[in-house]
N, C-alpha and C positions, 0 to 999 in steps of 0.2 A: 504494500500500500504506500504511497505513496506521499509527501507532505503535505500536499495543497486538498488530498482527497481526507487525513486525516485530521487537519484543520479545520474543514468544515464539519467534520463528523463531531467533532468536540465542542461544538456551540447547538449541532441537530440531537445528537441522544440526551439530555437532560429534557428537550422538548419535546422528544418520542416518550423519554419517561411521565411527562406530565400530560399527555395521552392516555400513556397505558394506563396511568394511575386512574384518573377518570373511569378508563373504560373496566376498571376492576373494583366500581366501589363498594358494591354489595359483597367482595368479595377481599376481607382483610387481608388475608396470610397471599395473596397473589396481588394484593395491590401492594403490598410491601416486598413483597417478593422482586417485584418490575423495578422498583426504586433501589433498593441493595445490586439487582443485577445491574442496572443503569448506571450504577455508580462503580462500580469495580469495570466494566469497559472501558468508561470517561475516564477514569486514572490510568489504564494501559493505555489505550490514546495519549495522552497527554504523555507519558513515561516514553513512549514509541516515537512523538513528537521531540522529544527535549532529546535525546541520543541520534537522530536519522539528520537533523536538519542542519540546513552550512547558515552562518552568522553571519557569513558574505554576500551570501547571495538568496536569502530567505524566501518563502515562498510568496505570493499576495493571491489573495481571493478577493473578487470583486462581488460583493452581493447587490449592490443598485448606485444608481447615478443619480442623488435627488437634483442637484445642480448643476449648472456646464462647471467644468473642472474640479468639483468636489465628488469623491464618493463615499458609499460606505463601505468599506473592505478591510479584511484580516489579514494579518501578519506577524508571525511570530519574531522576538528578541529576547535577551536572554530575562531582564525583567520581569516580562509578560509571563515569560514559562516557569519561573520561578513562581509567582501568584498563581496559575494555573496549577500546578504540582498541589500547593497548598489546598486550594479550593476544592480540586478533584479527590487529594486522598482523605480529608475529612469528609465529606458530603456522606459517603454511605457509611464515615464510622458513625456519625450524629444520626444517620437512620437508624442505624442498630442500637443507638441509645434511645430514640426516641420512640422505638418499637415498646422498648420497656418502662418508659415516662409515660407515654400517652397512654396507655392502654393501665398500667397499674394506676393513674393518676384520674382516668376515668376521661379523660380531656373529648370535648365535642367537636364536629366537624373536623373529624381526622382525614379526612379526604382532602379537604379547601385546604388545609395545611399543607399535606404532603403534595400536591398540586403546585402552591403556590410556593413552595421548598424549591421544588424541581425548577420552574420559571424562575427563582431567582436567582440558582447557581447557571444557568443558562446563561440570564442577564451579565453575570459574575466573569461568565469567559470570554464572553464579548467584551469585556471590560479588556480581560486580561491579553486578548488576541487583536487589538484594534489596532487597525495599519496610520490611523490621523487620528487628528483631534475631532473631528466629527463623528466620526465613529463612536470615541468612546464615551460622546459626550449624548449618543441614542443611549446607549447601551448602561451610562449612567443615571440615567432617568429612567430609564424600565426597571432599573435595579430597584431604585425608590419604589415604582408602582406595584411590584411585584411582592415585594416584603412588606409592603403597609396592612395587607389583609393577614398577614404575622403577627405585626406590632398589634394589630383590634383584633387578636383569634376569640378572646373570651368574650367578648362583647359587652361587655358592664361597662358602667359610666366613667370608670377609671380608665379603664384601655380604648374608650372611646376620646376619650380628652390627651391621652397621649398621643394617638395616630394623628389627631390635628394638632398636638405641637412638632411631631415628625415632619407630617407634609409640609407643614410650614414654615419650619426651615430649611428642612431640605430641598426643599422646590422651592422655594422664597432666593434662598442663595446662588444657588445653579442659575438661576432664571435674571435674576439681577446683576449674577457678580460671572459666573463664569459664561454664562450665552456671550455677555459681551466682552469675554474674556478671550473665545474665540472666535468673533469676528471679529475684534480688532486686530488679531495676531494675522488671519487670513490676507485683512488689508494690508499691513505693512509686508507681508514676507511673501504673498502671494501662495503662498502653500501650506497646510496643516498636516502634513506626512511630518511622523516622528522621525528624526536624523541626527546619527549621531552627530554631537556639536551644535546644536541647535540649528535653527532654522531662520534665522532674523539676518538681515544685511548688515555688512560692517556700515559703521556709521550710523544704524541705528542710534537714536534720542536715547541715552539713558536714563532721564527721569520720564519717559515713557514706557522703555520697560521696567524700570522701575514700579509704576502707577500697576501694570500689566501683573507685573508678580505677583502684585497684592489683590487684584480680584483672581487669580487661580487660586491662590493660598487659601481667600476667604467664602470665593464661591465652591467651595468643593468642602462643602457643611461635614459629611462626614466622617471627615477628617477628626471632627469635634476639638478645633482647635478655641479655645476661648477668645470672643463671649458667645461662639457655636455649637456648644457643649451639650444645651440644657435636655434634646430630644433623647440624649443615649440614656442617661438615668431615667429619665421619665417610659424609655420603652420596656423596663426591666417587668412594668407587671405581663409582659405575654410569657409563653412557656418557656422552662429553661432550654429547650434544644434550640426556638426562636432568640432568644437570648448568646445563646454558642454561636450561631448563624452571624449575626448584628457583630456581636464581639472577637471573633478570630477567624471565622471561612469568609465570610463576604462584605457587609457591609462600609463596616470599618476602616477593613481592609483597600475597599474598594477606593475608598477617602485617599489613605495616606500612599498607595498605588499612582494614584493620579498625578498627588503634587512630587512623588519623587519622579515619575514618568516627562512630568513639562518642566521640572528641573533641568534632566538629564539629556532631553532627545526636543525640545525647542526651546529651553534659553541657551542649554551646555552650560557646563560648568565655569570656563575661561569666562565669560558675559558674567554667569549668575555672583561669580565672585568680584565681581567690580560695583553691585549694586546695591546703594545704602540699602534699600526695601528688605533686601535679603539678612542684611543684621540685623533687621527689625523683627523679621519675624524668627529671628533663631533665638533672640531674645524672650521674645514672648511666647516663642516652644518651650522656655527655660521655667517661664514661668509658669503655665500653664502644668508643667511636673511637677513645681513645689506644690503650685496653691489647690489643683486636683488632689496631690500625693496627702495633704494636709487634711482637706477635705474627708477622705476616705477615710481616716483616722476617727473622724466621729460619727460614722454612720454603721450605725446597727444592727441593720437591716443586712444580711450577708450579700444579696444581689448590686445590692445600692453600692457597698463596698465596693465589688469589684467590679460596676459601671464607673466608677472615678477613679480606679484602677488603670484600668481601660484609657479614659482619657488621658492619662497620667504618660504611660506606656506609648499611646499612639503621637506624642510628640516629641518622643525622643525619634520618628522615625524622620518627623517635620525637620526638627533640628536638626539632622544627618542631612539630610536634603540640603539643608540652608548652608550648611558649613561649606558648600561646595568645594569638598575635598571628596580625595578618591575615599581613603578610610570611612568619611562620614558615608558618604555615599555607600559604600558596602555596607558598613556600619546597619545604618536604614533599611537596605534592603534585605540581608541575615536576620534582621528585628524582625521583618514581618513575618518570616519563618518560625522564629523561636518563641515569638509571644503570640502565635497562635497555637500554637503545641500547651503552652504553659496555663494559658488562659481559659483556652476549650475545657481543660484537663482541671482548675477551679472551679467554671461553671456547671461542668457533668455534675461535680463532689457535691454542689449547693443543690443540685435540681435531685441528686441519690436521697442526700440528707433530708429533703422535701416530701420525697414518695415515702421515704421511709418512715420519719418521725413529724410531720407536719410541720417543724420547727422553720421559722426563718430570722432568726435574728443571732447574730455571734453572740450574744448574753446567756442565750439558750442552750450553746454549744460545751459546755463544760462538763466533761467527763463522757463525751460521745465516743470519743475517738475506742476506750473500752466495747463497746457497743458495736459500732463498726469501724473497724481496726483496719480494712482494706481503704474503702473509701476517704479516711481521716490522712494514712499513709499516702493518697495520691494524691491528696492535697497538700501535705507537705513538701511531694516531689515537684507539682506544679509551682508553688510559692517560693521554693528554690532556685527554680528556672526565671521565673517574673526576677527575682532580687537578683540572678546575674552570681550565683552563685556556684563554682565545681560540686558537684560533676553535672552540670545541668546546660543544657543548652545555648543558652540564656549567658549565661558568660561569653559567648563566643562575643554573639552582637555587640554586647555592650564596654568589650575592649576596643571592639573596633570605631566604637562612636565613642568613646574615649580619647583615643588613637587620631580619631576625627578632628578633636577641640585640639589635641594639641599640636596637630599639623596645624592649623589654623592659627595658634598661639592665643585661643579665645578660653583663658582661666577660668573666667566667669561661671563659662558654659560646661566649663570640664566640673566645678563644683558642683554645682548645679545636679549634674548627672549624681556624682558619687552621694550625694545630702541626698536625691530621692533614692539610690539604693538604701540608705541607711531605714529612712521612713518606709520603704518598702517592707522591710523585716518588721520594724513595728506594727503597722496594720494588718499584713500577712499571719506571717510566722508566730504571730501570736496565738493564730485561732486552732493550729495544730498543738501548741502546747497549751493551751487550757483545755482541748479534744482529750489531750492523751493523760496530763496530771494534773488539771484538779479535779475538785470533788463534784463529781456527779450532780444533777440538779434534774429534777421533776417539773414536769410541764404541763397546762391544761391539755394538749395535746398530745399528750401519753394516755391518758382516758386511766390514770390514777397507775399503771403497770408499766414503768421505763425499761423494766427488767427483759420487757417482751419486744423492744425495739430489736432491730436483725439489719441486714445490710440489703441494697437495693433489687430490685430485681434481677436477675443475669444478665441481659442484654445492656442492662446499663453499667454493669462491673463492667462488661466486656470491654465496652467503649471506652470506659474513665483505665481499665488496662492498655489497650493500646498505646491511646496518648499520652499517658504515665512513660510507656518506654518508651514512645518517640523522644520525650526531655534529654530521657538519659544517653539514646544512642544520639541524637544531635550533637552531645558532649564530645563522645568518642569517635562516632567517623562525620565531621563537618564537613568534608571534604567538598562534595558533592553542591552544596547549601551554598560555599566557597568560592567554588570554580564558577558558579553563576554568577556571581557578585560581583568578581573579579573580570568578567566577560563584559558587565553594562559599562565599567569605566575606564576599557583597554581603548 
């Protein structure tokens, strides 16, 4: 098979899956069935993709021409397929957890879910396989449409009010800051095809790419770069696999994809480093880690926690970007490997400890970990990896975006990093050792017997095991993580 045929295949079978699923709803164990298959093809694809294809001479798929000299068309780089890898091998582990969430958790409209699951990791590789900025800029707005019926799955007035702080920022920003973010790059450069080194003419104005930076930066909300923050905590009430979704495969992801993407392949890094905008925002990535990092520390709620986690985490990826250096730039791109492995692998733990004990507040958590001794365990190894700690994944990234600030000779920024790994342990690491030694605590939601608490269903260990070893062997063979990283800033 060949690249261009496999290329498109990897944007058509999540869409075939969100078919079949439909056409199996009366029938669970084969509508789950189509999605788990759907989803171990899409990562041999994708795996078949990243080893066959030349970085020279890549392949392009042209799927329409809405304008004279624009289209919409795919094409892989090593970036893309790096986010691609990630998107495609969690999609069917978060099935197989979510097989054992929704069904023990009793959850409604499991069809429109897994439906609207499938359409968004679709959306997700479009993202990830997009030849221009028009492309990715379809593909990013269907991502928004396609997980909003996620964000409102329970339908109460609480998840209704979050879907419209979603939409509205994330279509409020897209729509405001980056529509005109890429039609003004189209005017000046004549072309929205990613290249390496950017795409702008020498002599470009640089307090207009300046102005330029700052609507990509700020129109691409899901980045959740502050004061764009507020929709990720507020979508925490949908289920935890929608929550895994938003927070490490897609979403999120999708955000900090973007801005390292028009970083690296339309300003290039030689421009992006000559422009005030871009200290501005690596600044207020800096910040955005404390004052999230901070944040996180007094919320109680375990989801809430690691929604400002989350934002915390996704602007170190900003700030890699910003430093326009190569390390950052690796730095950023290994981040979004390792803190989706780390992240996925806390949220499965909060959505297990949910099905299990109804509990949702780390106050509650004290003396769990006796209880469920697996679950508490892979959360420790996930909060390891988040802190950038051996033997954990998560150290790799975050020397190199280390490494980043101090090619750059930006101390600030290098502080900055090491103060929220510090706060990292405190908010984290905590909640495994009040799990494991202190004293047990009874809840209304033990129905009077804690004794009778157990660990989550099977399919949902399975998932929170997977991802648990992905932290660890990221540690050990990064290699792979590496040589991609190393390929977007040859």
């Amino acid at each position: 098979m060949n690249p261009s045929t496999i290329l498109q295949l990897i944007v058509v079978i999540p869409l075939l899956a969100a078919a079949g699923i439909l056409a199996a709803r009366r029938r669970p164990n084969l509508r789950e069935g189509i999605t788990l298959l759907c989803g171990a093809v899409l990562f041999a694809l994708v795996v078949a993709l990243a080893t066959t294809v030349s970085w020279e001479n890549p392949p392009v798929v042209a799927l329409a021409q809405p304008f004279p000299g624009l289209s919409l068309a795919l094409s892989p780089e090593p970036l893309g397929v790096l986010f691609a890898l990630v998107a495609s091998f969690l999609w069917p582990v978060t099935m197989i957890y979510a097989i054992g969430y929704m069904r023990k958790h009793g959850e409604i409209n499991q069809t429109r879910f897994y439906t609207a699951f499938a359409l968004a990791i679709a959306s997700t590789l479009g993202i990830a396989m997009s030849a221009n900025l028009l492309t990715l800029f379809v593909f990013y707005e269907l991502l928004t449409l396609t997980t909003f019926p996620l964000v409102t799955h329970s339908g109460t007035a609480e998840a209704k009010r979050a879907g419209r702080l979603y939409m509205g920022i994330l279509m409020g920003t897209s729509v405001a800051f980056l529509l005109l973010a890429v039609i003004w790059t189209f005017k000046l450069s004549g072309t929205l095809d990613f290249t390496r080194g950017g795409i702008f003419p020498l002599g470009t104005d640089r307090g207009v790419l300046g102005v330029l930076l700052l609507l990509f930066v700020f129109g691409t909300g899901k980045a959740a770069l502050m004061p764009f923050h507020r929709w990720l905590p507020a979508a925490m009430v949908a289920p935890t696999p929608v929550s895994a979704l938003l927070h490490a495969v897609a979403v999120v992801k999708a955000g900090v994809f973007t801005i390292l993407k028009v970083a690296v392949y339309i300003f290039g890094m030689d421009t992006l480093g000559t422009l005030t905008s871009a200290d501005f925002l690596a600044y207020l990535a800096a910040f955005t880690i404390i004052a999230s990092s901070v944040l996180a520390m007094t919320k109680d709620n375990l989801k809430a926690r690691l929604a400002y986690s989350t934002i915390s985490q996704l602007s170190y990826i900003v700030l890699g970007a910003m430093l326009a250096t190569s390390a950052g730039v690796m730095g950023g791109s290994m981040h979004i490997v390792m803190h989706a492995f780390g992240k996925i692998t806390l949220f499965f733990c909060a959505g297990a400890i949910l099905v299990a004990t109804h509990r949702t507040k780390v106050s509650e958590l004290d003396g769990l970990g006796r209880r469920m001794p697996f679950t508490m365990a892979a959360f420790t190894i996930g909060a390891l990896s988040i802190v950038g700690l051996p033997p954990m994944g998560g150290t790799w990234s975050k020397w190199m975006l280390v490494q980043g600030t101090l090619d750059a000779g930006a101390w600030v920024l290098m502080a900055a990093l090491l103060v929220s790994s510090l706060l990292n342990i405190a908010y984290l690491l905590s909640i495994p050792v009040r799990g494991f030694f202190a004293r047990p605590v009874a809840c209304v939601q033990d129905h009077g017997n804690p004794d009778e608490i157990k660990e989550a269903p099977l399919p949902c260990l399975l998932a929170i095991g997977i991802t648990a070893i992905g932290c660890v062997l990221l540690f050990f063979f990064p290699d792979g993580v590496h040589a991609l990283a190393e390929e977007i800033v040859r």
